[in-house]
Phi, psi and omega in degrees: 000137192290159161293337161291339183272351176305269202329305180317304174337318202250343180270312189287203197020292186309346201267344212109324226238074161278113154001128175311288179324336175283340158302330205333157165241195194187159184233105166249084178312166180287123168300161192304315173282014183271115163259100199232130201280141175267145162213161219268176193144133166330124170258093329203176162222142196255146177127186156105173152210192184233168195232145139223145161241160230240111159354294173218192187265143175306141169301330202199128179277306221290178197254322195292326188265341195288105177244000183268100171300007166272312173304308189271030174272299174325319203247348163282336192250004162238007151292161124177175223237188184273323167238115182264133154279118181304125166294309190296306199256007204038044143263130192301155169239159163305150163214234169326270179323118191264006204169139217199147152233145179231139182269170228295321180297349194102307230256347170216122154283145202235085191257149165236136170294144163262138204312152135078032154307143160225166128283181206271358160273359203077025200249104182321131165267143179244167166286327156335325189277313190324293185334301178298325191279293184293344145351283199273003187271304183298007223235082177301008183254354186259329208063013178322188177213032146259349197301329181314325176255024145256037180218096198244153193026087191026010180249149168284153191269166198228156205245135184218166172276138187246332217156161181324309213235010178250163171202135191239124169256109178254109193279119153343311167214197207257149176263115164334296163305337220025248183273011171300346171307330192260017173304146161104306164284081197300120171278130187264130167291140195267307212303327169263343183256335190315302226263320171273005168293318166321318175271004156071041175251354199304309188307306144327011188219141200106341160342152139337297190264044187288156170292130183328317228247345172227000157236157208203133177199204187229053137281164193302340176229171132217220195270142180232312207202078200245141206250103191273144173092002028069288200174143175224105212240125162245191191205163187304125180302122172290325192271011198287178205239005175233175186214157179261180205269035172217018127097018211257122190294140134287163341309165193282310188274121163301307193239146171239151173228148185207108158302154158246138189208118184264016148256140193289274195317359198262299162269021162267338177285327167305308196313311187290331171258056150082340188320316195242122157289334177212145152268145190206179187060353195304144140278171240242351184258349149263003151302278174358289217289301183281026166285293190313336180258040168306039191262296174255044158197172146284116248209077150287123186238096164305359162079155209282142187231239198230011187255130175228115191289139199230154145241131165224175201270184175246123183247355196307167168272127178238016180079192166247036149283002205285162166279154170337305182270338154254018159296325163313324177270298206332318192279342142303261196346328197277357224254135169278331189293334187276357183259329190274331181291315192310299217285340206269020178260041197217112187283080180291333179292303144001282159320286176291341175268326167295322185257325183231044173063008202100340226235081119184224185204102164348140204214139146275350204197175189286336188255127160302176181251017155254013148277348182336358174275318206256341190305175196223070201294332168289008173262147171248131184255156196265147164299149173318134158194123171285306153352293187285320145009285171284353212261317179294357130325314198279292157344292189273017168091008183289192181212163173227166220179152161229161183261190202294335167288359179085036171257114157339138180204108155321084192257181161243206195307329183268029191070339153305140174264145187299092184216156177177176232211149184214111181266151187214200185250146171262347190263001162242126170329270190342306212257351126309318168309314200292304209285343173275310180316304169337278182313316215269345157287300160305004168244005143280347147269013196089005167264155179268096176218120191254181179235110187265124175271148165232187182253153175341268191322312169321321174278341175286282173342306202282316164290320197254359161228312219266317207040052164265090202177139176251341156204172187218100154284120190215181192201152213219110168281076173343148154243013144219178181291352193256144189276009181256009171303311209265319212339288193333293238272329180300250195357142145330328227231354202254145181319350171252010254258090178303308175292065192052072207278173199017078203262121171299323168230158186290149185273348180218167195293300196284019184231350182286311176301336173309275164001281158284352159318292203298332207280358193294260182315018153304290202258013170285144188274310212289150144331308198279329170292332156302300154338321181272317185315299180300335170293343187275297183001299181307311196275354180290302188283012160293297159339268188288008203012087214284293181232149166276091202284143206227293200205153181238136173248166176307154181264100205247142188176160200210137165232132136011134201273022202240039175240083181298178171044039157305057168219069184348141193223162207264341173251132184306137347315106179281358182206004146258031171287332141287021194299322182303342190247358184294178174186185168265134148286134153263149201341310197311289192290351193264341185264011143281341177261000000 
């Protein structure tokens, strides 16, 4: 499809006025070797297609590299795994794999693929591909950012051939989770990927612009057309593997579209001209806004969901290049009273009536309360005080002052004053709102603090390579509810490790306990004992503040009301976690509802 007529295509649909073919309905039975999974649901119409837009653009098509919540927005719907955790029900499913046993130790789940897999180029799936796909997770020179959760009682779990279509995963001890393990864990075409993994090059691959014709995956779409600052266009997987309870293949929609529109107000505007069919991620004051016009649209609030916004310091160890001035905040930052002063002077109750209107929940700690299964309901965390505030300052050798203008000024111990920077995403409202509340609080003790909005990409570079930065508000989404989703960030050793991330040994006694704590409850089978590792986890970083944890907002989104199978869910994807069944209504059906 040429790009004017891609664009007419996506202006006539945003509009309504979609083509008939695009409606077409069609019957794709299953081949005799075909197993496809039915799933329940509104039954749909095939063609059309949907717009949505995306903050920034994605870093990355690959599953192995992908640390970005936009990339991997992206990469669920041209993914997928062997064993699924359910949006709806949080609970496992069938997925590639149709069926699994796990034996009586615990140490081997036993999966079988269901027949007549393909990938999304037509290349027949093997048991070859697992093999290779798991290979390549444990393979510390790849670096995944799964490898952290294949790894139980310090061994990567190994993988053996059972038969064509079985495979057996054997764990060093028995896993906590069971199979949620294999959530998540995209099977790689070997057929495309084999030779740079030889060539160690495997990291590099998956680029935006790689050719439609050289990536391939088993998700509901795939890559067709990408425009950079622009667009990212897939288009329907033919071979995909589910159907609907009228046996008809999915997805329903030829094409997906993903806008890059880098402001939240920017895509409530698309959204309102017809440009985008469905939003996600809304903040509560442009929820607020397209509520009012619910006459043409759905309007959803999922109730608190898994994402928890934090602040924290730059703790990297940087050697003795560092400049001066910044060895000088290091020596703060490092101070536990002083990160224990920052959080109790940061008004969170604040935070939620401001930046999300109500519509989310203050947080001391990692777990939401739409998590209320994994919290450590004994801890009590202290209310704002500006006192405790001064006095463990005070402790910790600061001194107080005003400056010529009669304004508080913080120094520290040598008479320097307490100033530093707070980098945040420009492209999220919300988290810009928190890091200006943030200065407005911390400058009732006399810190100096401005706030650098940066673009996306600069900021993941700056936190996760360069480590030029003196503090970062950022925000970390579980994609599932079991506390072992977080491994990289809890571990020392692990790749979101925010706080002097990837540590060959842990740099302090609390963060090496952290360490045995997640790996104890990694391989605990009973529940409540995991529950108990995990809550002392909770009460160390309460203790020490690693990150200051400030507020989780509600799970907010709006679709087109002619946008069937529309039911935003609190784990990431929220609102393409269905993508194979959304579709268009046509006028008909939408004036019956």
């Amino acid at each position: 499809m040429g790009a004017a007529f891609a664009l007419m295509a996506i202006l006539l649909c945003g509009l309504h006025v979609c083509p008939p073919a695009f409606f077409a309905t069609y019957a794709a039975p299953a081949n005799a070797t075909e197993e496809l999974l039915r799933v329940a649901g509104e039954s749909g119409h095939a063609g059309g297609r949907i717009v949505i837009a995306l903050r920034s653009e994605p870093k990355t098509l690959n599953p192995l590299t992908a640390a970005d919540g936009t990339s991997r927005e992206v990469i669920s719907t041209m993914q997928a795994d062997l064993v699924h955790i359910s949006r709806a029900t949080h609970l496992t499913e069938p997925a590639l794999a149709k069926s699994w046993k796990i034996s009586a130790d615990g140490l081997r789940y036993t999966l079988t693929l269901r027949q007549g897999l393909k990938f999304s180029d037509g290349h027949p799936v093997d048991i070859e591909d697992v093999l290779f796909t798991f290979r390549v997770y444990v393979d510390e020179s790849v670096h995944a950012t799964q490898r952290d959760l294949l790894i139980v009682g310090g061994k990567p779990i190994v993988v053996r051939k059972i038969d064509a279509q079985t495979v057996e995963f054997v764990l060093a001890k028995p896993y906590g989770v069971g199979e949620r393990l294999f959530d998540g864990l995209a099977i790689l075409p070997r057929h495309l990927l084999e030779t740079a993994y030889k060539e160690g090059k495997l990291a590099q691959s998956g680029t935006l612009g790689t050719a439609a014709d050289h990536w391939a995956g088993l998700g509901a779409f795939r890559l067709k057309e990408y425009v950079a600052g622009q667009r990212l266009v897939l288009e329907r997987n033919p071979y995909y593997w589910k159907a609907d309870e009228q046996g008809n293949r999915l997805p329903y929609l030829d094409e997906l579209v993903f806008l890059f529109v880098p402001s939240a107000d920017a895509q409530v505007l698309r959204f309102q001209s017809g440009e985008t069919d469905m939003i996600s991620r809304l903040g509560a004051e442009n929820f607020a806004v397209l509520s009012r016009q619910a006459r043409d649209y759905a309007m959803a609030d999922a109730g608190p969901g898994l994402e928890y916004n934090f602040l924290f310091f730059n703790l990297n160890d940087l050697g003795e290049k560092a400049p001066a001035e910044m060895a000088r905040k290091q020596s703060w930052f490092r101070s536990e009273k002083f990160r224990q002063a920052v959080s109790l002077a940061i008004d969170r109750e604040a935070i939620v009536r401001l930046v999300y209107q109500g519509r989310g929940a203050a947080l001391w700690g990692p777990v939401t309360p739409g998590n209320a299964r994994w919290a450590n309901a004994a801890i009590r965390y202290p209310g704002r005080s500006l006192d405790k505030s001064r006095q463990l300052l005070a402790e910790a050798g600061f001194r107080f002052t005003t400056s010529d203008n009669s304004e508080p000024r913080l120094i520290d111990a040598d008479g320097k004053p307490v100033e530093f920077s707070i980098v945040t995403s420009s492209s999220n409202a919300d988290r810009a709102k928190m890091a200006a509340l943030v200065e407005d609080d911390l400058k009732q003790l006399g810190m100096r603090v401005q706030v650098v909005p940066l673009e996306l990409r600069s900021l993941i570079d700056r936190v996760t390579q360069t480590k030029e930065y003196d503090a970062c508000v950022l925000g970390i989404a579980s994609f599932d509810a079991d506390p072992n989703s977080d491994m990289n960030v809890w571990l020392s050793s692990g790749g979101m490790h925010l706080w002097n991330p990837a540590q060959k040994h842990a740099a302090t006694e609390w963060e090496a306990e952290i360490d045995r704590l997640m790996e104890q409850q990694l391989t605990a089978t009973n529940n409540a004992q995991r529950k108990k590792l995990y809550d002392r986890v909770q009460e160390v970083l309460a203790e020490r503040q690693p990150m200051i944890f400030l507020a989780s907002p509600d799970i907010l989104a709006g679709a087109k009301k002619n946008i069937g199978n529309f039911h935003p869910a609190v784990l990431e994807p929220y609102v393409l976690w269905n993508v194979e069944q959304l579709y268009r209504r046509t006028g008909a059906e939408n004036a019956r509802r």
